[in-house]
mmCIF file of the N, C-alpha and C atoms, coordinates in Angstrom:
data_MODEL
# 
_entry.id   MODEL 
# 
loop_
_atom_site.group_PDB 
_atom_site.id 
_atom_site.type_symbol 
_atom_site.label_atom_id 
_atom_site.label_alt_id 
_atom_site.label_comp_id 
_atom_site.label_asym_id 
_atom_site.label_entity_id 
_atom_site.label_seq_id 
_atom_site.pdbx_PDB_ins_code 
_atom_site.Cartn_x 
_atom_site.Cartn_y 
_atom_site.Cartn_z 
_atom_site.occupancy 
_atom_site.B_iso_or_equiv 
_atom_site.pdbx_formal_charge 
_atom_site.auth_seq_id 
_atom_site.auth_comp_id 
_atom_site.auth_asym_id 
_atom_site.auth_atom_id 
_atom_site.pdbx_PDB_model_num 
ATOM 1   N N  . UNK A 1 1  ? 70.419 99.701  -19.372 1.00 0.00 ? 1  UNK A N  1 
ATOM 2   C CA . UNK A 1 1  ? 71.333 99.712  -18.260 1.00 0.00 ? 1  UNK A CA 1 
ATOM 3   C C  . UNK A 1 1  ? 72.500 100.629 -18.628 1.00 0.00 ? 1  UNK A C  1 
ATOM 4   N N  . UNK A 1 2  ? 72.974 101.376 -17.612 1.00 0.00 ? 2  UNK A N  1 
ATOM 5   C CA . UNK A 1 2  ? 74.207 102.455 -17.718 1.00 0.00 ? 2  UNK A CA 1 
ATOM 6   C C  . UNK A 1 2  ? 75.416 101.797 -18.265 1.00 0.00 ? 2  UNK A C  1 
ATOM 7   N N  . UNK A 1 3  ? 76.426 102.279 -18.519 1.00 0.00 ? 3  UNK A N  1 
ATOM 8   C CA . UNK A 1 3  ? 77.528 102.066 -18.673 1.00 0.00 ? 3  UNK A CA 1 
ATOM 9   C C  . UNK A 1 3  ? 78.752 101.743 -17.411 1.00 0.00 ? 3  UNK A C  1 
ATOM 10  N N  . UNK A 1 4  ? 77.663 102.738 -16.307 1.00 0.00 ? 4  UNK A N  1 
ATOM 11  C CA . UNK A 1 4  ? 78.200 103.007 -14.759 1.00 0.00 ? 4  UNK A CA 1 
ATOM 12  C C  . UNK A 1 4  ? 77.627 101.777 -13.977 1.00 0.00 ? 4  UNK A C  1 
ATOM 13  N N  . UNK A 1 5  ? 76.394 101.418 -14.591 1.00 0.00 ? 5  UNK A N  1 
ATOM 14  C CA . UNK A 1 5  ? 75.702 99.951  -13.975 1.00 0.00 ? 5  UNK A CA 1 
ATOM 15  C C  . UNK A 1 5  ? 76.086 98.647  -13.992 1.00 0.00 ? 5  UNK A C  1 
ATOM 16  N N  . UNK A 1 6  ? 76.694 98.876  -15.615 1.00 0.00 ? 6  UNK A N  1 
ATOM 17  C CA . UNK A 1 6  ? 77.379 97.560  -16.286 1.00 0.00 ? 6  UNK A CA 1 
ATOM 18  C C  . UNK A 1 6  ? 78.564 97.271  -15.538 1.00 0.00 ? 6  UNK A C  1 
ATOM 19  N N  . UNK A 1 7  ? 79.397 98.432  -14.836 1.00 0.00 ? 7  UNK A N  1 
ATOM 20  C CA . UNK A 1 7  ? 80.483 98.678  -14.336 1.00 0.00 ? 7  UNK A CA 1 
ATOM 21  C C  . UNK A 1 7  ? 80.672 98.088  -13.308 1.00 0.00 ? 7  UNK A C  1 
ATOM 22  N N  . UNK A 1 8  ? 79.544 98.488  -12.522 1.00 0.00 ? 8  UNK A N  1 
ATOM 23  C CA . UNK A 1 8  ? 79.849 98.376  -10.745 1.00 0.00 ? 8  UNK A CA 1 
ATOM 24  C C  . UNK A 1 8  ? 79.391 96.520  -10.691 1.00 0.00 ? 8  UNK A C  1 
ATOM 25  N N  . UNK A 1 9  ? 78.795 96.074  -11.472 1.00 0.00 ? 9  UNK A N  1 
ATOM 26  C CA . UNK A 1 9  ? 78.196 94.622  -11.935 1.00 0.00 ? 9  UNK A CA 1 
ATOM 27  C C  . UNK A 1 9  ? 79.608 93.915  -12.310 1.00 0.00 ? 9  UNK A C  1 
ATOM 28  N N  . UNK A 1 10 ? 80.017 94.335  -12.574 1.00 0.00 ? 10 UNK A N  1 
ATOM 29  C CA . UNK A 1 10 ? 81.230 93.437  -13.500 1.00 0.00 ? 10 UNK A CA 1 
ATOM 30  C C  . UNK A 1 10 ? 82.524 93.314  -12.250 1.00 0.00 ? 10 UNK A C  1 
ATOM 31  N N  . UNK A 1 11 ? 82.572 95.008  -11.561 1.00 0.00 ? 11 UNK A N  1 
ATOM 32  C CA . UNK A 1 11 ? 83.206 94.987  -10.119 1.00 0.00 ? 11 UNK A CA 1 
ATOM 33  C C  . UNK A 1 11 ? 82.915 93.930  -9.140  1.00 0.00 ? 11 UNK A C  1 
ATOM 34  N N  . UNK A 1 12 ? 81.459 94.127  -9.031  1.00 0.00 ? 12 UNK A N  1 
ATOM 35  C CA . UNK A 1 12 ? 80.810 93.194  -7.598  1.00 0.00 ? 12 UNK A CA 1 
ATOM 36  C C  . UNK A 1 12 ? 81.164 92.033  -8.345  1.00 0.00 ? 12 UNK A C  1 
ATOM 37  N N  . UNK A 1 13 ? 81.075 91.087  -9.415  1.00 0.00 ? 13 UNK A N  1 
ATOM 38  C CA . UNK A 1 13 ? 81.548 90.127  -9.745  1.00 0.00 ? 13 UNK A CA 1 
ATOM 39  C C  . UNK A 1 13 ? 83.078 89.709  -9.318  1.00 0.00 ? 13 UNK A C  1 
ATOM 40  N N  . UNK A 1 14 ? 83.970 90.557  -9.864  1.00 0.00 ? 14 UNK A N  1 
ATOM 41  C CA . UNK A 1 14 ? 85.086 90.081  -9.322  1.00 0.00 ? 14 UNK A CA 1 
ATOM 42  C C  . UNK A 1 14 ? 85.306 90.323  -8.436  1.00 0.00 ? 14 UNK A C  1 
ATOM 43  N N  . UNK A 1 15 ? 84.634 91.071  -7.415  1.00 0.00 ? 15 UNK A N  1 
ATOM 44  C CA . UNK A 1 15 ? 84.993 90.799  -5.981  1.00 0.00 ? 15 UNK A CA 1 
ATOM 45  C C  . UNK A 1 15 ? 84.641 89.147  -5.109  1.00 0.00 ? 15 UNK A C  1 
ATOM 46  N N  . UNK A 1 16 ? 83.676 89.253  -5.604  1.00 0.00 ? 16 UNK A N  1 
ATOM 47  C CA . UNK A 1 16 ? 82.594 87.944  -5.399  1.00 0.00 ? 16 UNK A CA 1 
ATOM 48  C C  . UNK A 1 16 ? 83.265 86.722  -5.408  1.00 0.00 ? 16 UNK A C  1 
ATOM 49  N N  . UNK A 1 17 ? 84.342 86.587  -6.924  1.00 0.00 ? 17 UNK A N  1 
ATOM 50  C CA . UNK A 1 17 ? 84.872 85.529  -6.979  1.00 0.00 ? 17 UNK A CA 1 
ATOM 51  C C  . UNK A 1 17 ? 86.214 85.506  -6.097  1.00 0.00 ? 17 UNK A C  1 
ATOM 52  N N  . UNK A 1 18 ? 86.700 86.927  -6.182  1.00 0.00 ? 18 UNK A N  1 
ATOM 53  C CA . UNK A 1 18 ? 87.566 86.495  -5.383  1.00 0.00 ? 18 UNK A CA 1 
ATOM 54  C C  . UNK A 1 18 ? 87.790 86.185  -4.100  1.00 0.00 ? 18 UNK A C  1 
ATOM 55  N N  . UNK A 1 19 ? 86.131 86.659  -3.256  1.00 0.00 ? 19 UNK A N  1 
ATOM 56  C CA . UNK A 1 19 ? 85.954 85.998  -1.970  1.00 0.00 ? 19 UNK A CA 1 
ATOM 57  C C  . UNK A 1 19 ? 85.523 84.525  -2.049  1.00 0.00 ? 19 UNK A C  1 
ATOM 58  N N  . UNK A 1 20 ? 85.085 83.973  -3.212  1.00 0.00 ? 20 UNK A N  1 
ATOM 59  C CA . UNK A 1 20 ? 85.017 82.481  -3.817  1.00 0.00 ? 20 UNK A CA 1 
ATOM 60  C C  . UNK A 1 20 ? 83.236 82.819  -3.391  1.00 0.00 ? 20 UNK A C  1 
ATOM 61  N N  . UNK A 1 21 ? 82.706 82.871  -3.583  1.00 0.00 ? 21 UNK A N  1 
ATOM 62  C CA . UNK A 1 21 ? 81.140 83.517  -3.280  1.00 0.00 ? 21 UNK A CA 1 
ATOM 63  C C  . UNK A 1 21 ? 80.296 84.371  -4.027  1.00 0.00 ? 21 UNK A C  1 
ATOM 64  N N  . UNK A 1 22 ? 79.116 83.543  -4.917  1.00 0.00 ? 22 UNK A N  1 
ATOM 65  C CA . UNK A 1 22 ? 78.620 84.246  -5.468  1.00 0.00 ? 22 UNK A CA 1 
ATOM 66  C C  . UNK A 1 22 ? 76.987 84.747  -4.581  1.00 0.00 ? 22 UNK A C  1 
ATOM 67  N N  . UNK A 1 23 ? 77.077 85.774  -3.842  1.00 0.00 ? 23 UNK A N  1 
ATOM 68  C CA . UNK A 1 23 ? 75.664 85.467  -3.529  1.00 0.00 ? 23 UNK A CA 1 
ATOM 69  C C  . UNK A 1 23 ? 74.391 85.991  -4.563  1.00 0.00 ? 23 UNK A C  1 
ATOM 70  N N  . UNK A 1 24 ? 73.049 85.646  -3.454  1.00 0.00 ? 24 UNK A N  1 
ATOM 71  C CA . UNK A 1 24 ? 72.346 85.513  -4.462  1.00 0.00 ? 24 UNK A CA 1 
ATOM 72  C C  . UNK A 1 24 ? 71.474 86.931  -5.155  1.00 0.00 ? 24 UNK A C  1 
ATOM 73  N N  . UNK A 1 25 ? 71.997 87.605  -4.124  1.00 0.00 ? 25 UNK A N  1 
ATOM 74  C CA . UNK A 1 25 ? 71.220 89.581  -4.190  1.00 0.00 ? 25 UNK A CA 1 
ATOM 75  C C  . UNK A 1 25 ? 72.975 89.956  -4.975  1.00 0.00 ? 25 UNK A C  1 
ATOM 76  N N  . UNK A 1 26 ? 72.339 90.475  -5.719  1.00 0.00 ? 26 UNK A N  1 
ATOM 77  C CA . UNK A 1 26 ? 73.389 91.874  -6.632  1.00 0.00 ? 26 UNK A CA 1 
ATOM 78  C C  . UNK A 1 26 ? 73.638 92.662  -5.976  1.00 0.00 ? 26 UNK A C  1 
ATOM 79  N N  . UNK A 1 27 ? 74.424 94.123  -6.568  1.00 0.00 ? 27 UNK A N  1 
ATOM 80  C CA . UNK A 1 27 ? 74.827 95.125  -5.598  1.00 0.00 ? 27 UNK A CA 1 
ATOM 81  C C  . UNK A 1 27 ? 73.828 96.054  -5.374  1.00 0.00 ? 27 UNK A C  1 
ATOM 82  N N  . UNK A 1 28 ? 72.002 96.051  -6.659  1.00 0.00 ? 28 UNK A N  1 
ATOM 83  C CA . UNK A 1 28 ? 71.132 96.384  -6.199  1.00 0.00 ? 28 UNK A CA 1 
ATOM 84  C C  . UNK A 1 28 ? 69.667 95.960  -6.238  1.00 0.00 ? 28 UNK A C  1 
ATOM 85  N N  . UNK A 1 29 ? 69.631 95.379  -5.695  1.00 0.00 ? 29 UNK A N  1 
ATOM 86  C CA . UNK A 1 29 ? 68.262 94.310  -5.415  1.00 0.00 ? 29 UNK A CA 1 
ATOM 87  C C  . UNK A 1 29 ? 67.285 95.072  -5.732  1.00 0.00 ? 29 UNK A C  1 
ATOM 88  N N  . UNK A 1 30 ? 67.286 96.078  -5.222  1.00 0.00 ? 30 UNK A N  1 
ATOM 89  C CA . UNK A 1 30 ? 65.648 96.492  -5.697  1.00 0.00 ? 30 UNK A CA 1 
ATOM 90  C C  . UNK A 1 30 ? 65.977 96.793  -7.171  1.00 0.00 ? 30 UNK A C  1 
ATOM 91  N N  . UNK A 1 31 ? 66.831 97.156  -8.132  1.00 0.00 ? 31 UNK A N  1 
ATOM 92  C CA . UNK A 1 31 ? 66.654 97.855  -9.519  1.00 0.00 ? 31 UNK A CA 1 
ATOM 93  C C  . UNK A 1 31 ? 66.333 96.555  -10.187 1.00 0.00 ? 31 UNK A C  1 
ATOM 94  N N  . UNK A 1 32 ? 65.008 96.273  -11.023 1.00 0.00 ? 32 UNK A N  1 
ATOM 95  C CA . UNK A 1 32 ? 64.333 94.886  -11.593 1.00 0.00 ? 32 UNK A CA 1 
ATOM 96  C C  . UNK A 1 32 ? 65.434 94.744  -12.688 1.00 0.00 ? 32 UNK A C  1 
ATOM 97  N N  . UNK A 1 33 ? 66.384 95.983  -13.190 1.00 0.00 ? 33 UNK A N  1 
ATOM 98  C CA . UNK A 1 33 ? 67.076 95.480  -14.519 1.00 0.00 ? 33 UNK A CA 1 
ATOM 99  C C  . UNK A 1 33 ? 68.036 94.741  -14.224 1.00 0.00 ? 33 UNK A C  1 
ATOM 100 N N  . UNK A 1 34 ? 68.767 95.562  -12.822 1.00 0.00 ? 34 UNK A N  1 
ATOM 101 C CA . UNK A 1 34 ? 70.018 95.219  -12.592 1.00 0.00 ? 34 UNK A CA 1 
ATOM 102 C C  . UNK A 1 34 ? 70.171 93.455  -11.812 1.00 0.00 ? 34 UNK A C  1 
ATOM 103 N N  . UNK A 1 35 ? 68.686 93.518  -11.161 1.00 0.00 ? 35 UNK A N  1 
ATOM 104 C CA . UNK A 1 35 ? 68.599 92.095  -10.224 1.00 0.00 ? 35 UNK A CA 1 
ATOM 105 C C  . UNK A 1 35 ? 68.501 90.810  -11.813 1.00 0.00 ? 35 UNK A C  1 
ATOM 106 N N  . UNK A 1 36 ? 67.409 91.592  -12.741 1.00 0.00 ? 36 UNK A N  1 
ATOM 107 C CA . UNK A 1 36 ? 67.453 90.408  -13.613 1.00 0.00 ? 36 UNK A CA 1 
ATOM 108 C C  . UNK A 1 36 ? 68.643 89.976  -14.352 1.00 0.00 ? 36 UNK A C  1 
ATOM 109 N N  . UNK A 1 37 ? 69.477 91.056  -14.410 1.00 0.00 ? 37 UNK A N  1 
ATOM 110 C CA . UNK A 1 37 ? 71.000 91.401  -15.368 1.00 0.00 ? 37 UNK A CA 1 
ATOM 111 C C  . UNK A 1 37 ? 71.837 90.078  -13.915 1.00 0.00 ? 37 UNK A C  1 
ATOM 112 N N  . UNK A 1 38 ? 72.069 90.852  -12.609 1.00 0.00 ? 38 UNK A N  1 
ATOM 113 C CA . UNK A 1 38 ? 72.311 89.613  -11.784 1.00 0.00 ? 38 UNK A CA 1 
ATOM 114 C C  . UNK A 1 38 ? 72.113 88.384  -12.012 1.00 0.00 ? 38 UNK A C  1 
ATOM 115 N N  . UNK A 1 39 ? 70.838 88.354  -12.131 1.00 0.00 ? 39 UNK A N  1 
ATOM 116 C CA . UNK A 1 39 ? 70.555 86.532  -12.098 1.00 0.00 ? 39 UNK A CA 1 
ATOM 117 C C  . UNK A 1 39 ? 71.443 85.753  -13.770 1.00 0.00 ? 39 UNK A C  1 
ATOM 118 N N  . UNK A 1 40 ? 71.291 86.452  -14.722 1.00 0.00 ? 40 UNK A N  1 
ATOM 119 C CA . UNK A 1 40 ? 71.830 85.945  -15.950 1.00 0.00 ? 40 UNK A CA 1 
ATOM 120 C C  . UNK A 1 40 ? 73.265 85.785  -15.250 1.00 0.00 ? 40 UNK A C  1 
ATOM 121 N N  . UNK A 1 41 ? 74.062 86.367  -14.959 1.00 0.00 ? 41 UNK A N  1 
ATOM 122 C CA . UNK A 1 41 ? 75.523 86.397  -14.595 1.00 0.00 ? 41 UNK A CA 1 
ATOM 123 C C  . UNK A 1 41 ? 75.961 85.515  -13.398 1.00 0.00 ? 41 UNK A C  1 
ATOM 124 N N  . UNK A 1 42 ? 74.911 85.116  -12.640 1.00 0.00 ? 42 UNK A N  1 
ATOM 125 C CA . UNK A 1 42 ? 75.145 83.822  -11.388 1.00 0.00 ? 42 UNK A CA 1 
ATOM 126 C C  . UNK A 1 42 ? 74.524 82.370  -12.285 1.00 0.00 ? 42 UNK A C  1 
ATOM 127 N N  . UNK A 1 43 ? 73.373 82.437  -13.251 1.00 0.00 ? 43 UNK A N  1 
ATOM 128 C CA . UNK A 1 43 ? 73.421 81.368  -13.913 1.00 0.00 ? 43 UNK A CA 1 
ATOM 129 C C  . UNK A 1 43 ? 74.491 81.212  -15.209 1.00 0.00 ? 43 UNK A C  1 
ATOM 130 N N  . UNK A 1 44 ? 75.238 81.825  -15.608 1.00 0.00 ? 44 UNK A N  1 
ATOM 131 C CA . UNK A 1 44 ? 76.310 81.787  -16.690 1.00 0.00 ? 44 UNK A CA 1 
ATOM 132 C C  . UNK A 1 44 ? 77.394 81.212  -15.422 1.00 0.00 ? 44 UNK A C  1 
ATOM 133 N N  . UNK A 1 45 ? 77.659 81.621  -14.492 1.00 0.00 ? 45 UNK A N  1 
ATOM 134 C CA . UNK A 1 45 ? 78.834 81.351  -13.947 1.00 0.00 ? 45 UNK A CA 1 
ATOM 135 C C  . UNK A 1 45 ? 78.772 80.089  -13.179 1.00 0.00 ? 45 UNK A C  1 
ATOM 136 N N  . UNK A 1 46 ? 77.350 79.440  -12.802 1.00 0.00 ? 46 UNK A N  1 
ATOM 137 C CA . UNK A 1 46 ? 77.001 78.216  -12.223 1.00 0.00 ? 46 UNK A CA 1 
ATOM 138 C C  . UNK A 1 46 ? 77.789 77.589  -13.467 1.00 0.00 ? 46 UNK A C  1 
ATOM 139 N N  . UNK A 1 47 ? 76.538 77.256  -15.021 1.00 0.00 ? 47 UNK A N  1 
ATOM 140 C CA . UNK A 1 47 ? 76.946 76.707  -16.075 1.00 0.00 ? 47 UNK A CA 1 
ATOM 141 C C  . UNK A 1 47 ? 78.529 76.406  -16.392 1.00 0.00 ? 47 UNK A C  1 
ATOM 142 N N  . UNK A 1 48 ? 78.972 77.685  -15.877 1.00 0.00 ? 48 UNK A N  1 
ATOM 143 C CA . UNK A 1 48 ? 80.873 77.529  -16.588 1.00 0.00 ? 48 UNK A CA 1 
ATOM 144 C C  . UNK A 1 48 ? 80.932 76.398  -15.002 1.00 0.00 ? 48 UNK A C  1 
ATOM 145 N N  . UNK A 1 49 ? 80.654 76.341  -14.297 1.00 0.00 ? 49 UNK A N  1 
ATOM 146 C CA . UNK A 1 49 ? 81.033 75.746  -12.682 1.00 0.00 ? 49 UNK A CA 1 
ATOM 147 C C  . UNK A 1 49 ? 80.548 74.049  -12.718 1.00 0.00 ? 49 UNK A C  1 
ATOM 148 N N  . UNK A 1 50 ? 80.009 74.157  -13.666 1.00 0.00 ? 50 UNK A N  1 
ATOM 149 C CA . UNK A 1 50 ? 79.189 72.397  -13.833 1.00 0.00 ? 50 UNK A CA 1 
ATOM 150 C C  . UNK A 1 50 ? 80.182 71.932  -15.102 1.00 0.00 ? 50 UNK A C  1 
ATOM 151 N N  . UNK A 1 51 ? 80.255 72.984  -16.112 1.00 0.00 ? 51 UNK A N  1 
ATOM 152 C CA . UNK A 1 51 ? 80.902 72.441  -17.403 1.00 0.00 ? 51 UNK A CA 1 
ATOM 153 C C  . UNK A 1 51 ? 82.458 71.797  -16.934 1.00 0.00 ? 51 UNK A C  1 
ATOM 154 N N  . UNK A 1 52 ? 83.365 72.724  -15.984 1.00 0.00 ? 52 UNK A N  1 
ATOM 155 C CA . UNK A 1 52 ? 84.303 72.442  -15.593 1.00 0.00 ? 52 UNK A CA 1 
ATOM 156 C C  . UNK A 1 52 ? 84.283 71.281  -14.612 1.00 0.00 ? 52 UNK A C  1 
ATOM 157 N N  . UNK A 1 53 ? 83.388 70.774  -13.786 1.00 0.00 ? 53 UNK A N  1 
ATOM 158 C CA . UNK A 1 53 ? 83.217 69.981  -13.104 1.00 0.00 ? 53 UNK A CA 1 
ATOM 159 C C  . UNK A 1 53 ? 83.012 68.822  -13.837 1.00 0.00 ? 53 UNK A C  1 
ATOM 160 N N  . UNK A 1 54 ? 82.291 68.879  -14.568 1.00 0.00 ? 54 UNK A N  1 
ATOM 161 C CA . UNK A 1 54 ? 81.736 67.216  -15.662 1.00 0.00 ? 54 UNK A CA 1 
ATOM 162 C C  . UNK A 1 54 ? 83.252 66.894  -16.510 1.00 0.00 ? 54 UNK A C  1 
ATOM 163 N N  . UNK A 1 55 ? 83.480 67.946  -17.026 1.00 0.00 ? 55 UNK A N  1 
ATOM 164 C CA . UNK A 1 55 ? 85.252 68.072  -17.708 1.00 0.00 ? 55 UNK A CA 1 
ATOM 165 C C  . UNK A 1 55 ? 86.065 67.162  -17.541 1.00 0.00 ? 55 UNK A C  1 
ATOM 166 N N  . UNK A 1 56 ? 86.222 67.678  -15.486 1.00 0.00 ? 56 UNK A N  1 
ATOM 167 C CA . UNK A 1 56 ? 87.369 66.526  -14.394 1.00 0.00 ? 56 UNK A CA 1 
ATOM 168 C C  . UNK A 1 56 ? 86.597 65.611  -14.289 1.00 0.00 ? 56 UNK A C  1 
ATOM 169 N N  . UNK A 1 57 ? 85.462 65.285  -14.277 1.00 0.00 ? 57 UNK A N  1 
ATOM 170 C CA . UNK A 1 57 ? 85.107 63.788  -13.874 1.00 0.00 ? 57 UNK A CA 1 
ATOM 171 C C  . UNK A 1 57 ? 85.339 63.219  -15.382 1.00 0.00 ? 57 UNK A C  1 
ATOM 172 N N  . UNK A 1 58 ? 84.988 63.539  -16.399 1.00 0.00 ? 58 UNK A N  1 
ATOM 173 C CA . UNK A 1 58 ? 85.415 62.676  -17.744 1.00 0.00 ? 58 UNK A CA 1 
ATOM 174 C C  . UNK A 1 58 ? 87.023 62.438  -17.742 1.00 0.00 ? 58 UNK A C  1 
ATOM 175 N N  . UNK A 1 59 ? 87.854 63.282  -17.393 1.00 0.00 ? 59 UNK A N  1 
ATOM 176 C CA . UNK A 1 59 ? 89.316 63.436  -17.576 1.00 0.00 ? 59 UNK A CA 1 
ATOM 177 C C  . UNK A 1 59 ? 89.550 62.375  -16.948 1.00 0.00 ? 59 UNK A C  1 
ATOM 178 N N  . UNK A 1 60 ? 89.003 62.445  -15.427 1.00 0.00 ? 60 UNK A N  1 
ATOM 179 C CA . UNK A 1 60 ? 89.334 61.008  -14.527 1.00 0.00 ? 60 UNK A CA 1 
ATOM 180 C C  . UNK A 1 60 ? 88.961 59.657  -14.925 1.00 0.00 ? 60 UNK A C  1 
ATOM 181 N N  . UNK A 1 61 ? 87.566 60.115  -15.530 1.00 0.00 ? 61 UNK A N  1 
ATOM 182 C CA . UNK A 1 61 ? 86.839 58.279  -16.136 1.00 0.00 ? 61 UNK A CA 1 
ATOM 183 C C  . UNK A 1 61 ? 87.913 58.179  -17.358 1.00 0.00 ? 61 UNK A C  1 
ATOM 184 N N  . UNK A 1 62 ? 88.249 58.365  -18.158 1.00 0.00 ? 62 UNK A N  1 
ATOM 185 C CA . UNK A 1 62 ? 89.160 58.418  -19.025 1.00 0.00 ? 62 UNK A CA 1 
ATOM 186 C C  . UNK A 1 62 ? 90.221 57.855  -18.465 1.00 0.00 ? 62 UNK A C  1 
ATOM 187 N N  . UNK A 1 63 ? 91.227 58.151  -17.990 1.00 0.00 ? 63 UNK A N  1 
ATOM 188 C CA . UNK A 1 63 ? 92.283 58.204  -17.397 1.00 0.00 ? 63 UNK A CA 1 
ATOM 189 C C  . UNK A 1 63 ? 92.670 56.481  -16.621 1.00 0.00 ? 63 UNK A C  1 
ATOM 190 N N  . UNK A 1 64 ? 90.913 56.839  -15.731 1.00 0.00 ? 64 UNK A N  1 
ATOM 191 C CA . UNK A 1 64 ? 91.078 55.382  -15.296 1.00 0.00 ? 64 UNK A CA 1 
ATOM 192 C C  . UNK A 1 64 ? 90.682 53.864  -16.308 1.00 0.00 ? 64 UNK A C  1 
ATOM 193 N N  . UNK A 1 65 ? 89.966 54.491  -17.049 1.00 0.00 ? 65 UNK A N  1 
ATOM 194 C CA . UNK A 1 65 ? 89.410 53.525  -18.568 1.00 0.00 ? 65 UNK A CA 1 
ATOM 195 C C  . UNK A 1 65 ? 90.742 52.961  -18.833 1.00 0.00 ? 65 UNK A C  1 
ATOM 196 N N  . UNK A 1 66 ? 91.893 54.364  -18.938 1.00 0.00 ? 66 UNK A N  1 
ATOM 197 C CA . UNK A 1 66 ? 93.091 53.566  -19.954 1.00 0.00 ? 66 UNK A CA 1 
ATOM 198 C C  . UNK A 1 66 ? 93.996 52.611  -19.431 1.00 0.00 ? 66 UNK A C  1 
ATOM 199 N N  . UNK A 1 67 ? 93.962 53.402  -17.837 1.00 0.00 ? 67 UNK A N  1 
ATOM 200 C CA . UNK A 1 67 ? 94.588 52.677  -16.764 1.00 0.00 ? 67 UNK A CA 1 
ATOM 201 C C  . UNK A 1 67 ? 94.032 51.065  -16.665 1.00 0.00 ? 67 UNK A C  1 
ATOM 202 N N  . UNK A 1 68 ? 93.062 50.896  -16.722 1.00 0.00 ? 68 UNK A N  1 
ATOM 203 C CA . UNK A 1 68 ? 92.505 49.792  -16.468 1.00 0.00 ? 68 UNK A CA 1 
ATOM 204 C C  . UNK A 1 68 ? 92.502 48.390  -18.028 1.00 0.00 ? 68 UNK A C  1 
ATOM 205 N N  . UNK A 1 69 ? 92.463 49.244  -19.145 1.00 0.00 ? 69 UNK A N  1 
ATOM 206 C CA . UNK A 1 69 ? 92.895 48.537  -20.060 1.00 0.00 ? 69 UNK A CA 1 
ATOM 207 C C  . UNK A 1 69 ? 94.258 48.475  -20.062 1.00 0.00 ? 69 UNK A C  1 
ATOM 208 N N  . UNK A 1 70 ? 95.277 49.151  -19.945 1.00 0.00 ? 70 UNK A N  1 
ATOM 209 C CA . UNK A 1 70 ? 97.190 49.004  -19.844 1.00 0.00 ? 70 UNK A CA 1 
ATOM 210 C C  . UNK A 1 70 ? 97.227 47.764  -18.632 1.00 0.00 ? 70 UNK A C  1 
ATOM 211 N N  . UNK A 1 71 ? 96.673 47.575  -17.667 1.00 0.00 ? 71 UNK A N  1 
ATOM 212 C CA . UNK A 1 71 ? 96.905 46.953  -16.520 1.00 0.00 ? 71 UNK A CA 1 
ATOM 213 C C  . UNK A 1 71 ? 96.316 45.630  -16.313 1.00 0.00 ? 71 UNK A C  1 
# 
């Protein structure tokens, strides 16, 4: 993959997030490197999207654990 490929990938990403939207076609669907290079970078960013999610629900079970033993 180019240097110019890696580029415009890393662009369409932060555009993506900052419309809060990852969809599921890259910026070029038909190139097999760039769609498979896509898919790694929407499943890395799901993963960070679950890790942070399980995070706040422990923070909260926690929180309410202590609450509930103080009370």
């Amino acid at each position: 993959m180019t240097q110019a490929t890696q580029k415009q990938l890393i662009d369409y990403v932060d555009l993506c997030l900052s419309n809060g939207h990852i969809p599921v076609k890259g910026p070029q669907p038909d190139n097999a490197e760039t769609r498979q290079e896509w898919e790694f970078i929407r499943l890395a960013l799901e993963a960070i999207r679950y890790h942070a999610l399980f995070a706040q629900v422990r923070a909260i079970c926690l929180s309410q654990s202590n609450a509930s033993l103080e009370g």
